[in-house]
C-alpha positions in Angstrom: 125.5 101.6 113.7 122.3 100.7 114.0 120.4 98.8 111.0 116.9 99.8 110.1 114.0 97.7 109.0 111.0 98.7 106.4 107.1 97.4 106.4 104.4 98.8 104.7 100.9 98.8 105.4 97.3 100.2 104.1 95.6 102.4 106.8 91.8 103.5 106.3 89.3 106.1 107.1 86.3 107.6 106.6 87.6 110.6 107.5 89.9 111.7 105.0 93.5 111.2 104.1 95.2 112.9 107.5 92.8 110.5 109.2 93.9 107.4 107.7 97.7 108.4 108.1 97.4 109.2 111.7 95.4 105.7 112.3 98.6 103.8 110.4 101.1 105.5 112.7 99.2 104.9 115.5 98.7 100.8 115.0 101.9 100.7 113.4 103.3 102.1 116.7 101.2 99.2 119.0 103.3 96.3 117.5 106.4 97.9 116.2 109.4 99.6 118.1 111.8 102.6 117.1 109.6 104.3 114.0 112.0 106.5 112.4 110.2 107.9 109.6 107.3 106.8 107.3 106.8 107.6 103.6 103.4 107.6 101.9 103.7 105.4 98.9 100.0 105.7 97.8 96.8 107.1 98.4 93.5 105.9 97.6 89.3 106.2 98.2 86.9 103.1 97.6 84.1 105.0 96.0 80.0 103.9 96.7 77.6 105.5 94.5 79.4 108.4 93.4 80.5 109.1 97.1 83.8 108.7 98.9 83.5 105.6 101.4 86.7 105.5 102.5 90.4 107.0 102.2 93.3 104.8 101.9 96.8 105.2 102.5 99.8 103.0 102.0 102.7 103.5 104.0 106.1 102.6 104.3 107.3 102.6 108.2 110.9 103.1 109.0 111.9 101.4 112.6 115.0 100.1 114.1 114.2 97.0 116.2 
């Protein structure tokens, strides 16, 4: 039975929320093997005169190494 590890990380981008998820997965994907799932713990937007700059996700990535 395999055992499965967790990381979480903070994706960005000015794009919007699906944006920033898709970015996560994507560098998440570049360094780790075997994602399984991920789970969105958090989202946030850094905010510049009055205006969203950037959305912000946190993510917790399931893999199996």
């Amino acid at each position: 039975m395999p055992i499965g590890r967790v990381t979480e990380i903070t994706a960005t981008s000015p794009r919007g929320i699906e944006a920033a998820l898709r970015e996560g997965l994507r560098r998440a994907s570049r360094t780790l093997r075997g994602i399984t799932a991920a789970e969105v713990t958090g989202i946030r937007v850094a905010v510049e005169q009055g205006r969203i700059r950037e959305y912000r996700v946190t993510l917790k990535i399931t893999f199996i190494p």
